[in-house]
C-alpha positions in Angstrom: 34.5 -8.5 64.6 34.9 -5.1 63.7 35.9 -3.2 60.2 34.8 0.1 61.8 36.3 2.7 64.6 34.3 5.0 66.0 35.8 7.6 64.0 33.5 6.3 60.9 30.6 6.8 62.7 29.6 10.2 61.0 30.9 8.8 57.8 28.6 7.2 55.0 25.2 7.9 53.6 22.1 7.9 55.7 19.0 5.3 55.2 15.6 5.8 57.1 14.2 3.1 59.3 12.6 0.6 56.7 14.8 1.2 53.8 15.2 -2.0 51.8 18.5 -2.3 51.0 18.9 -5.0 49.3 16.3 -8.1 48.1 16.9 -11.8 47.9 17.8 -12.2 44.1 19.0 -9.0 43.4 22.6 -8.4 41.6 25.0 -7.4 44.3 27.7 -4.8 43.1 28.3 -3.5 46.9 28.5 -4.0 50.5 27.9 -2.2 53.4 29.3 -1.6 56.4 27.4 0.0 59.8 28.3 3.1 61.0 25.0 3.2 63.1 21.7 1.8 63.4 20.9 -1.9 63.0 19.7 -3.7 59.7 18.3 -6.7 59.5 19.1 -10.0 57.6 16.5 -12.3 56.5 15.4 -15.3 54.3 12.0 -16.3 52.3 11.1 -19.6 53.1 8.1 -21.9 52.4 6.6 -20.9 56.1 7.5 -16.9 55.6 10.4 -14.9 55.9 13.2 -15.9 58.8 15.3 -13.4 60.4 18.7 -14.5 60.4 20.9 -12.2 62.0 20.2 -8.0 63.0 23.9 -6.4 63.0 24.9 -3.2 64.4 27.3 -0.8 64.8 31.0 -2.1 63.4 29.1 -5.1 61.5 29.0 -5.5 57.4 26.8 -7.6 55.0 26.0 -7.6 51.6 30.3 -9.0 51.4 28.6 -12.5 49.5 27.3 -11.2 46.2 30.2 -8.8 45.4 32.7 -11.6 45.9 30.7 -14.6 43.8 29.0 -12.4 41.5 25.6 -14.1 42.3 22.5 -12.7 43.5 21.9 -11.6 46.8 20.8 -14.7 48.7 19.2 -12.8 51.7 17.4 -9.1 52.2 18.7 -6.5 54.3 16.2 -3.6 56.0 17.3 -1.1 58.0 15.1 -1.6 61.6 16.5 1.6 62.9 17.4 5.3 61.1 21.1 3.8 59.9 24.3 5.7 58.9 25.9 2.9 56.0 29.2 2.8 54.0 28.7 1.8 51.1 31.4 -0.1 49.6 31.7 -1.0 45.7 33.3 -4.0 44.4 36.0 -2.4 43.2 37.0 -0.2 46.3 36.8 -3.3 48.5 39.1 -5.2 45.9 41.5 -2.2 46.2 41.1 -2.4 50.1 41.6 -6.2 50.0 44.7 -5.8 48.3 45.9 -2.4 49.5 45.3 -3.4 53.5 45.7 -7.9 54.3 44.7 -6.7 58.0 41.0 -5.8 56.3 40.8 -9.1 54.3 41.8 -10.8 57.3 39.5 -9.1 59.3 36.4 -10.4 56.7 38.0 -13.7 56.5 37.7 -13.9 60.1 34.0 -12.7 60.5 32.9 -15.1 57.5 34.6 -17.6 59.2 32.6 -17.0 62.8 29.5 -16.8 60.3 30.3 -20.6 58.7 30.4 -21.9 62.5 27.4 -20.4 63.6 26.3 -22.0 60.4 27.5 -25.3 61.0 26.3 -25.4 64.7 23.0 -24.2 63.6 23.2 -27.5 61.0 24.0 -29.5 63.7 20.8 -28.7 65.7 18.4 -28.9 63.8 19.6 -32.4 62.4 20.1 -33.9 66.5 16.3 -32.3 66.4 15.1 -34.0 63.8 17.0 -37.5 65.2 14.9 -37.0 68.1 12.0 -36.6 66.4 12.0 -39.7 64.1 12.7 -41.5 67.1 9.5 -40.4 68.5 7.0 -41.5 65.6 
């Protein structure tokens, strides 16, 4: 799922490889979306930090924080030299409301998102089944 043609490509503002974006906690007042490059998604946890999900190209993040107004629950790193649009809360409001094919096409991707989630969910508890069984 796509918000980006290849016309955006050049557009945006550029971030070297191994720019911090964002931290877990922080306020959230934008997103982004990739023009190019890849950025990383990941979680602390009590065994270190887990990578959950490197987008490219076409992919956004960052859509959680503006929409709850809670912190970021994740941090994003660029992995690669990255060419990012960054979208405020307002202007993604205004292209929400001004466009229903845009918020339809983030409903869509957060949707994909919540059944990767649940199937994830769904592993790891058949996994620990077995492994009960096993002690």
């Amino acid at each position: 799922m796509r918000l980006a043609g290849t016309t955006f490509k050049e557009a945006g503002k550029k971030f070297p490889k191994g720019t911090v974006l964002f931290k877990e906690g922080d306020i959230g007042t934008e997103m982004f979306l990739i023009n190019s490059g890849e950025v990383k998604l990941s979680k602390k946890t009590n065994q270190g930090n887990v990578i959950l999900a490197t987008l490219g190209f076409g992919e956004f993040f960052g859509e959680m924080s503006v929409i709850t107004n809670k912190p970021r629950t994740i941090t994003a790193e660029t992995v690669s030299d990255c060419r990012l649009n960054v979208i405020s809360k307002d202007v993604l409001e205004t292209l929400i409301t001004g466009n229903p094919l845009v918020a339809l096409s983030i409903l869509k991707k957060l949707v994909l998102r919540l059944e990767s989630a649940y199937e994830l969910i769904e592993d790891l508890f058949v996994k620990h089944i077995k492994q009960d069984k096993n002690k």
